[in-house]
ZAMARGU-4260 file (C-alpha; in steps of 0.2 Angstrom, whole numbers, plus 5000, padded with zeros to 4 digits):
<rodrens>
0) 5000/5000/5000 | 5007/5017/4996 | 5012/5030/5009 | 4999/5047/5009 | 5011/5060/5001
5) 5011/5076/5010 | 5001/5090/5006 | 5010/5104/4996 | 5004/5120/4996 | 5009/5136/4985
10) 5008/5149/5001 | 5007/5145/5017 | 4997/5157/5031 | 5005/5159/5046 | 5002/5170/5062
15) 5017/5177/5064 | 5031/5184/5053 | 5047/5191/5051 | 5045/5209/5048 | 5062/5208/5040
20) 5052/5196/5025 | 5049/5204/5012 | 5040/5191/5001 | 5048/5191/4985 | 5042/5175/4980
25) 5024/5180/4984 | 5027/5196/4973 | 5031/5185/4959 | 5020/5174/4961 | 5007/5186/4961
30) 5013/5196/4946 | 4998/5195/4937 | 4989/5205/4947 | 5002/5217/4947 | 4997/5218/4928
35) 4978/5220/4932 | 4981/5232/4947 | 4990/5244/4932 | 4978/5241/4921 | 4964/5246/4932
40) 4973/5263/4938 | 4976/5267/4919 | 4958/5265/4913 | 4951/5271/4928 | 4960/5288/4926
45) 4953/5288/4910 | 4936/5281/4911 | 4922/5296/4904 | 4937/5308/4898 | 4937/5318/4883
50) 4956/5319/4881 | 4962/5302/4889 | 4980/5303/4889 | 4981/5320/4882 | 4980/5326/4899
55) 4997/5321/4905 | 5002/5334/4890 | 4992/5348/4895 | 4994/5347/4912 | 5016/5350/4910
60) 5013/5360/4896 | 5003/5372/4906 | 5012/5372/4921 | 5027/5375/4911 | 5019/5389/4904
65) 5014/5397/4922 | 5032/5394/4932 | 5041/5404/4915 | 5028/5418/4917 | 5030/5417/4937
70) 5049/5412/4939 | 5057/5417/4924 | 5050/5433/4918 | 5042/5441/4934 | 5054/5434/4949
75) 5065/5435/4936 | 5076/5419/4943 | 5093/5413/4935 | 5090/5395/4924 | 5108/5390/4921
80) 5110/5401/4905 | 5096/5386/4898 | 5080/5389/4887 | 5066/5395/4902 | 5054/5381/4896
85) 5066/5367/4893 | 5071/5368/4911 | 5057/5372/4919 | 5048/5356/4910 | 5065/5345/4915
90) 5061/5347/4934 | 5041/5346/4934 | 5044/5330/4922 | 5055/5324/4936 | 5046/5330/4953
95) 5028/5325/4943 | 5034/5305/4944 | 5039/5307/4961 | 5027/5317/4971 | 5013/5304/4961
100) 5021/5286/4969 | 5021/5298/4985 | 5005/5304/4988 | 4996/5288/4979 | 5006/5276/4989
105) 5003/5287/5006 | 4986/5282/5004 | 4984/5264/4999 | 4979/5257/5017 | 4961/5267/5018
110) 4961/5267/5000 | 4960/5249/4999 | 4955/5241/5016 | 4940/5232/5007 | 4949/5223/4997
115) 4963/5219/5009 | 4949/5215/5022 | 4943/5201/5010 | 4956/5191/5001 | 4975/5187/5005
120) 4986/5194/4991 | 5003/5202/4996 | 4999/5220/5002 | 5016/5226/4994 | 5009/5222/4977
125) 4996/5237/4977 | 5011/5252/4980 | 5021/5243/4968 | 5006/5245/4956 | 5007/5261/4959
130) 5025/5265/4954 | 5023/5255/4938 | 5006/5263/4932 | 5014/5280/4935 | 5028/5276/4925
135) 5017/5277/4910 | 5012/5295/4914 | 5030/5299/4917 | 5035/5290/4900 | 5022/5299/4889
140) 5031/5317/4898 | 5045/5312/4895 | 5040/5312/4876 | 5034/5328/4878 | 5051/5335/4886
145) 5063/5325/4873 | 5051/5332/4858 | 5055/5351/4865 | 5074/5347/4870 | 5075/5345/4851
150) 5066/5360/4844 | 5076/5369/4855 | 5094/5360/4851 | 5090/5363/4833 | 5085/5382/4837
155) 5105/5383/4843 | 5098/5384/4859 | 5116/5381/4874 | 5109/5362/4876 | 5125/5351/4877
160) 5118/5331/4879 | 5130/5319/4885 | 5136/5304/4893 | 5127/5306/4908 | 5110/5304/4902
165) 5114/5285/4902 | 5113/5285/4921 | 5092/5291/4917 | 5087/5272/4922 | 5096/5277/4939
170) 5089/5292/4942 | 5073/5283/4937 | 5076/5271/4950 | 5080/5280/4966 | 5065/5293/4960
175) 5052/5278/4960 | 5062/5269/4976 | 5062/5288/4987 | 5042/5290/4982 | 5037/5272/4988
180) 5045/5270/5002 | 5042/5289/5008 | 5022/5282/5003 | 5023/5267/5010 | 5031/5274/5028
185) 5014/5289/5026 | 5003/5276/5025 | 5006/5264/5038 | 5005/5279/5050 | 4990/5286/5044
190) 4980/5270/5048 | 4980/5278/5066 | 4984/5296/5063 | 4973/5301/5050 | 4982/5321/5050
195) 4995/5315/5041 | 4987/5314/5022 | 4981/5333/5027 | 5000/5337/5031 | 5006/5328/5013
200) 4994/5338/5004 | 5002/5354/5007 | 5019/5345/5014 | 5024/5339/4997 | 5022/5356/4988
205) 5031/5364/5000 | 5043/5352/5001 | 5043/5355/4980 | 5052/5373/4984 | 5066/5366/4991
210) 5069/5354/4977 | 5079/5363/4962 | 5061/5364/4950 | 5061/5380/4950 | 5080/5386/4953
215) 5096/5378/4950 | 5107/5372/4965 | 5121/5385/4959 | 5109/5400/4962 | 5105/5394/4980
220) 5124/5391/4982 | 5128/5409/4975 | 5113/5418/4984 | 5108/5410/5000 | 5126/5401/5004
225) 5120/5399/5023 | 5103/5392/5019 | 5109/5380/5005 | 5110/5364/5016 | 5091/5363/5015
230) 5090/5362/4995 | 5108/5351/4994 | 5102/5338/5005 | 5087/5334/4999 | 5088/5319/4989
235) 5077/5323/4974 | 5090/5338/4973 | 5103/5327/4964 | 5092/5317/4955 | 5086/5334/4946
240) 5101/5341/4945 | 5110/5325/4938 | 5095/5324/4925 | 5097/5342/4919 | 5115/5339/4917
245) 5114/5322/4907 | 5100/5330/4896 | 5104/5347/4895 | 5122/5348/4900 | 5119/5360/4914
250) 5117/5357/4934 | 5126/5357/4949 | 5129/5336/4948 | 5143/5325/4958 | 5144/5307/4957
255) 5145/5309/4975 | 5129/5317/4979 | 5120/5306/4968 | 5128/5289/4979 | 5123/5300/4996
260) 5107/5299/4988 | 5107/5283/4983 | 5112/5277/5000 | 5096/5288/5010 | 5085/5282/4998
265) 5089/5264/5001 | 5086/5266/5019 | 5071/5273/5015 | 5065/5261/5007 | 5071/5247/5018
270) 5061/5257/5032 | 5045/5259/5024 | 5043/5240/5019 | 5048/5235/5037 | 5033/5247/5042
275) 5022/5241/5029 | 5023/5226/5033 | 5021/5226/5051 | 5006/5237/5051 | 4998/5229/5037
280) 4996/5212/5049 | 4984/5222/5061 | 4980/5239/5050 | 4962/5231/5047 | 4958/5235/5064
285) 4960/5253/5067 | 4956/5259/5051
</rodrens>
C-alpha cells in the first residue's frame, strides 16, 4: 500500500512573521495581478474623459507655461543660462513622477481596506502597482520634454547632451524607490493618525520649493550660501540636478551626491517595507 504524500501548498498562512520578510516570491508569484492592478489605475484615470492621455500633455505644458511667466519673467530667477521652458519642463517631468508614487502610495491602506479586508494577496503588490502605472504617465512626459529638447537644440539653443544621460534608468530608479518608500512609511501611519494625508497635501508642495524645479542648485549656492543645506540635502535635489546635466548639459551634479542619495534612499525604502509590513498584519483594525 502506498504511503499518503504530504500535502503541498503554494503559500502558506502563518500568524506570525518576520518583519524583516519581504516576500519576493509571493510578489512573483502574484505578478499577474500586478498587471491587472496597472491596468485598472490606467483605465480608471481615464474612464468618461474627453482627452484620455492628452491630459498628462496639458497638464506639463501648462504648468510649464505658468512657472516661465511666474519664475522666469516676473521673479526673474537665473536658469543656468538654459531655454526658460526646457528647464522648467525637466524638473516638473521629474518631481511629477515622484510626488505621484508619494502621495498615491501614502494612501493605499484606507484606500483599499476592502479589498485587503477580503482576500489574501501580498499587500506590497498594490504600492508597487502604483509606481509602475505612474511610469506610463512619466514616459508619455518624457516624450513631451525629449520632443522640446530637440526643437530647442536645433533652434541653437546652449543644450550640450552627454554621457550622463545614460545614468536616466538610475535616476529613474531611486526617484520611484524615494516615492514608495516615503508612501509606504505615510501610509502605515495614517491608519492611526489620520492628519498625516492633510499634512502631505500641502507638505509635498512645500517640500517642492526646496527641490531645484524652480531654481538651479548653483543660484542657491551663489545667493543663499547659509541656507543652502536645505535644498543640497534633499535627495530629489541630485536626482534633478544630475538629470538636467545628462540631458541638458547643465546642473550642479557629483557622482558623490547622487551615491549620498542613493544610500538615503535605500534606507528609506528598507524602512518603509519593514513598516508596511508590520502594520499591514493588524491595519484592518484601526482603520
Amino acid at each position: 500500500m502506498n504511503e499518503a504524500l504530504p500535502d503541498e501548498w503554494d503559500i502558506e498562512l502563518t500568524p506570525e512573521n518576520n518583519i524583516l520578510d519581504l516576500k519576493l516570491r509571493d510578489l512573483w508569484h502574484y505578478r499577474d495581478l500586478l498587471v491587472l492592478l496597472v491596468r485598472r489605475d490606467f483605465v480608471s484615470f481615464y474612464k468618461q474623459t474627453i482627452l484620455g492621455p492628452l491630459w498628462f500633455f496639458i497638464q506639463p505644458l501648462f504648468t510649464t507655461i505658468i512657472y516661465t511667466f511666474i519664475f522666469g519673467n516676473l521673479a526673474d530667477i537665473p536658469v543656468d543660462h538654459l531655454p526658460q521652458p526646457l528647464f522648467y519642463l525637466a524638473g516638473i517631468t521629474t518631481w511629477n513622477y515622484f510626488s505621484d508614487c508619494l502621495t498615491k502610495t501614502s494612501t493605499v491602506f484606507t484606500t483599499n481596506a476592502s479589498l485587503f479586508g477580503k482576500v489574501y494577496f501580498p499587500r506590497l503588490i498594490v504600492p508597487l502597482s502604483i509606481v509602475v502605472s505612474n511610469l506610463i504617465r512619466f514616459g508619455i512626459q518624457m516624450v513631451l520634454f525629449l520632443l522640446m529638447m530637440a526643437f530647442y537644440a536645433l533652434k541653437g539653443a546652449n543644450v550640450h547632451p552627454n554621457l550622463f544621460w545614460l545614468l536616466f534608468p538610475v535616476l529613474l530608479l531611486l526617484m520611484a524607490m524615494l516615492g514608495l518608500g516615503l508612501g509606504m512609511i505615510v501610509s502605515a501611519l495614517t491608519t492611526k493618525y489620520r492628519d498625516l494625508s492633510f499634512l502631505l497635501a500641502f507638505g509635498i508642495q512645500l517640500m517642492m520649493y526646496l527641490t531645484t524645479v524652480i531654481y538651479p542648485l548653483s543660484y542657491v549656492k551663489a545667493k543663499y550660501p547659509h541656507y543652502q543645506w536645505l535644498v543640497e540635502y534633499n535627495p530629489m535635489t541630485s536626482i534633478i540636478e544630475a538629470f538636467r546635466f545628462g540631458f541638458l548639459g547643465r546642473g550642479t551634479f557629483t557622482m558623490v551626491s547622487l551615491a549620498v542619495t542613493a544610500t538615503i534612499t535605500t534606507v528609506i525604502l528598507l524602512a518603509g517595507i519593514i513598516i508596511f509590513n508590520r502594520v499591514e498584519r493588524t491595519f484592518i483594525d484601526t482603520v
